[in-house]
VOKEFI-504853 format. One line per field, with one value per residue (C-alpha): residue in one letter; x, z, y. Coordinates in steps of 0.02 Angstrom, whole numbers, plus 50000, padded with zeros to 5 digits. Layout:
<pts>
balo (A, ...)
x (X, ...)
z (Z, ...)
y (Y, ...)
</pts>
This chain:
<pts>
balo (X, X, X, X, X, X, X, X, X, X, X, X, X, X, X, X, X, X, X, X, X, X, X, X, X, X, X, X, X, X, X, X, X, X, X, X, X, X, X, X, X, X, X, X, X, X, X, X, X, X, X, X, X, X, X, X, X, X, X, X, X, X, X, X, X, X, X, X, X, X, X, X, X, X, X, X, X, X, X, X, X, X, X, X, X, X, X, X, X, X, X, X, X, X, X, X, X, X, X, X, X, X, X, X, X, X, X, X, X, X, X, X, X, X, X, X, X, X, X, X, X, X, X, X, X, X, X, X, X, X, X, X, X, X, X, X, X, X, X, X, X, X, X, X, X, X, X, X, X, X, X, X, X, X, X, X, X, X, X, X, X, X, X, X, X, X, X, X, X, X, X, X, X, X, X, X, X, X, X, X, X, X, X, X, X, X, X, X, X, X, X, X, X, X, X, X, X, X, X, X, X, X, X, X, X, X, X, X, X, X, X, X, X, X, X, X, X, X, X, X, X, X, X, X, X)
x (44858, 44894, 45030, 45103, 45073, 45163, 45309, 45340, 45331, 45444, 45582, 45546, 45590, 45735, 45822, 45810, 45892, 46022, 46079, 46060, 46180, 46291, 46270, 46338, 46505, 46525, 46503, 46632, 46744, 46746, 46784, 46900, 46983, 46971, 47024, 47184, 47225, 47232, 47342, 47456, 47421, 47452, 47613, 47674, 47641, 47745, 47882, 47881, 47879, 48018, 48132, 48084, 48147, 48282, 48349, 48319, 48437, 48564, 48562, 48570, 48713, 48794, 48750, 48827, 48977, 49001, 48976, 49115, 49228, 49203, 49239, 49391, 49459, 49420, 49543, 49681, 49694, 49677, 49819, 49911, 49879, 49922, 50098, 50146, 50101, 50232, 50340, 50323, 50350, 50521, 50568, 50527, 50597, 50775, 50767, 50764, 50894, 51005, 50986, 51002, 51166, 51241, 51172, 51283, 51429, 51405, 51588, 51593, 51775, 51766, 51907, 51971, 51984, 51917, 51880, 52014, 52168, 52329, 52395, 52541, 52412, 52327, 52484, 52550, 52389, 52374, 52525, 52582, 52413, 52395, 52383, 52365, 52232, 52239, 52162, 52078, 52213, 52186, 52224, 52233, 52054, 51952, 51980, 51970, 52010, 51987, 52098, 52062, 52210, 52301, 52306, 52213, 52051, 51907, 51827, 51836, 51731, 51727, 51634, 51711, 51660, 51815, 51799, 51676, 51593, 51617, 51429, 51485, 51380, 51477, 51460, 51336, 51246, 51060, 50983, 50870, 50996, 51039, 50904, 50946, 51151, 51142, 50952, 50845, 50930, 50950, 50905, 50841, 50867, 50784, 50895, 50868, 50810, 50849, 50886, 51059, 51047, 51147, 51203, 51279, 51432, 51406, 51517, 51429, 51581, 51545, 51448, 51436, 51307, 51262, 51212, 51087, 51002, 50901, 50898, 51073, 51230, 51316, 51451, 51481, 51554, 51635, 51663, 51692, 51528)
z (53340, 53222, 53342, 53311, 53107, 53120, 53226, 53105, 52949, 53045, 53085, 52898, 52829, 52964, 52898, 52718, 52726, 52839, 52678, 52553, 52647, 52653, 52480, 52435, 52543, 52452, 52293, 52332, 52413, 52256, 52170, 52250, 52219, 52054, 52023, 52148, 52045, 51868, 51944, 51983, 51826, 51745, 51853, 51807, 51624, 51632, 51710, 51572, 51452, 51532, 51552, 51338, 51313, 51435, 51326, 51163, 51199, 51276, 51134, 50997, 51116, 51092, 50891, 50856, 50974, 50891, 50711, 50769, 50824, 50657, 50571, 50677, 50646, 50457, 50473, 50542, 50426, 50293, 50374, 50363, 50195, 50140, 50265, 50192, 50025, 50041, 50116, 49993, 49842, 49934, 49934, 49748, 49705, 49801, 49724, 49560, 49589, 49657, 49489, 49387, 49484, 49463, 49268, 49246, 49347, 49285, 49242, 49117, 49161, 49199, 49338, 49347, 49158, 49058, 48860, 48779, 48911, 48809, 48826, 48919, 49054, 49063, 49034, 49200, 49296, 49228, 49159, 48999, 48904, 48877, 48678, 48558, 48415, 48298, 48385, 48522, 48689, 48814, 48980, 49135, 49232, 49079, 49028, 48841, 48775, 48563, 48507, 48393, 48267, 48393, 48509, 48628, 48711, 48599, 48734, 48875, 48931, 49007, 49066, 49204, 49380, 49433, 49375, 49442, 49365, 49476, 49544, 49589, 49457, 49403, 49310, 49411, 49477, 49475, 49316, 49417, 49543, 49396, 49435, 49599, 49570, 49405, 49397, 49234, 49084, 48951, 48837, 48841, 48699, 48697, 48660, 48676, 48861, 48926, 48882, 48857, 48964, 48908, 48999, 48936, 49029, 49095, 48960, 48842, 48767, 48811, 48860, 48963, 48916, 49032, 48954, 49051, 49027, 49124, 49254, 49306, 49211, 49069, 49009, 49038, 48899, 48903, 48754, 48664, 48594)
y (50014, 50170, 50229, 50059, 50044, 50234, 50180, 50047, 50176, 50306, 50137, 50084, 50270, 50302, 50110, 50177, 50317, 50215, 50106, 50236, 50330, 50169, 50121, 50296, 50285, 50113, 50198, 50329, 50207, 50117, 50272, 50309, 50147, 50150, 50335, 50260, 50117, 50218, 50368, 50211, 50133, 50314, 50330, 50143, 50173, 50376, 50295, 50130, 50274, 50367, 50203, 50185, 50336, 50310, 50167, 50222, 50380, 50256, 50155, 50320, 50352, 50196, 50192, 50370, 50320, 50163, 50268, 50381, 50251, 50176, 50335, 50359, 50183, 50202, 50376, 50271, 50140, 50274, 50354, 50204, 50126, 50303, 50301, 50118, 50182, 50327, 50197, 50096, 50222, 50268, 50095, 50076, 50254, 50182, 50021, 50107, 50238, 50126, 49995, 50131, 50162, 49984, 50004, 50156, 50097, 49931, 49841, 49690, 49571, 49377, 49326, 49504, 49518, 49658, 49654, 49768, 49688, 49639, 49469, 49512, 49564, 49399, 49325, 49410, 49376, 49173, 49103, 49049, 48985, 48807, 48814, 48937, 48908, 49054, 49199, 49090, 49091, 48944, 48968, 48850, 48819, 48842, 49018, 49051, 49222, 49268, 49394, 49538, 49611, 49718, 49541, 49633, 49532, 49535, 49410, 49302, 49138, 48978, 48856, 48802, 48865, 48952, 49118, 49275, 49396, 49564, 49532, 49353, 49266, 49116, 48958, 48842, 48954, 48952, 49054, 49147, 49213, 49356, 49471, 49491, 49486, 49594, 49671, 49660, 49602, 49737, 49595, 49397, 49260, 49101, 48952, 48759, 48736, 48890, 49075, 49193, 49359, 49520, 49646, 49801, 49891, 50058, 50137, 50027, 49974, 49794, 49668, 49490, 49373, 49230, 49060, 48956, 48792, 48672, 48841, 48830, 48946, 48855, 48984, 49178, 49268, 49460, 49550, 49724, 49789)
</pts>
C-alpha cells in the first residue's frame, strides 16, 4: 500500500512539472507574439512616418516651385508693363513731335487761297466776282473775300461746302473731326450752341477759325493776324 500511495506522489510530482514546463513555452510563445506584432507595429508606424515626411517635402517642393513660378511670372509682366510703357512713351513722344511739326509748318488758305493774295490772283484762280460791296469781294460758290487798303485779302470765308482747308476740314463737317484733322486748338470760344476754334499759322501771321454749331462746321474764316 505505501509503494502504491508513493507511486502516485512520484506520477503527481512528474505531471507538475510536465505543465509548468508547458505553461512556460506558452508564456514565451506569447511573448514572442507580442514582441512580433509591435516590431511590425514599430515598422508600420517608421514607414507611416517616412511616407509623412515623404509628402510634406513633396509638397514644400511643389510650394517653393509654385512660389518661384509666381515670382518668375510676376518678372515678366513687369517686363512687359515696363516694355509697353516705353512703347507707349515713344508713341506719345512721336505724336507730340510730329503735332508740333504740323503746328510749325502749319498753312492758313481756304480753296487754295492765302490771306495777303491780291485780287488779280483770286481773280485768275475764280473768275470775275459776283458783286462788289465796298471792301467785301463775292465770288461764285460762296466765297467771300474783305479787302484791306492795298486790295490785298484781309480774309476769306464761306459757308458753303465747296471749299478746303489744306487739312481737308470743310463746311459740314463734323465739329469734332478738328482734333484729329488740325490737333488742339490754340484757342476755343463759346458761342450760341456751339464753339469757334482758332488756329494760328506757323508764321503766325494768320489765322483760320472754324465756326461750329449743333456739332457740325458752320463757316471757316482765314485772315491776317
Amino acid at each position: 500500500m505505501k509503494k502504491i500511495f508513493a507511486a502516485l506522489i512520484l506520477a503527481t510530482m512528474l505531471l507538475s512539472v510536465g505543465c509548468g514546463d508547458q505553461a512556460k513555452d506558452a508564456a514565451k510563445d506569447a511573448q514572442q507574439k507580442v514582441e512580433q506584432k509591435a516590431d511590425q507595429a514599430k515598422d508600420a508606424a517608421d514607414k507611416a512616418a517616412a511616407d509623412a515626411s515623404k509628402k510634406v517635402d513633396e509638397a514644400k517642393d511643389a510650394a517653393t516651385q509654385a512660389a518661384d513660378d509666381a515670382a518668375k511670372k510676376a518678372d515678366e509682366m513687369k517686363a512687359d508693363a515696363s516694355a509697353k510703357a516705353d512703347e507707349m512713351k515713344a508713341e506719345v513722344e512721336t505724336m507730340a513731335e510730329d503735332m508740333t511739326a504740323m503746328m510749325n509748318e502749319r498753312a492758313v488758305a481756304l480753296g487754295g487761297v492765302v490771306p495777303g493774295a491780291s485780287v488779280e490772283d483770286i481773280t485768275a484762280m475764280f473768275g470775275e466776282p459776283i458783286s462788289t460791296e465796298g471792301d467785301v469781294v463775292t465770288f461764285a460758290d460762296g466765297l467771300k473775300v474783305v479787302l484791306d487798303t492795298a486790295k490785298k485779302v484781309k480774309s476769306i470765308s464761306t459757308t458753303a461746302n465747296t471749299f478746303n482747308t489744306p487739312e481737308g476740314v470743310y463746311v459740314g463737317a463734323s465739329e469734332y473731326s478738328l482734333n484729329d484733322a488740325c490737333g488742339p486748338a490754340d484757342s476755343v470760344r463759346k458761342i450760341a450752341n456751339g464753339a469757334e476754334y482758332e488756329y494760328i499759322s506757323g508764321d503766325k501771321k494768320s489765322v483760320v477759325v472754324y465756326k461750329a454749331q449743333n456739332g457740325v462746321i458752320t463757316e471757316i474764316i482765314c485772315s491776317m493776324k
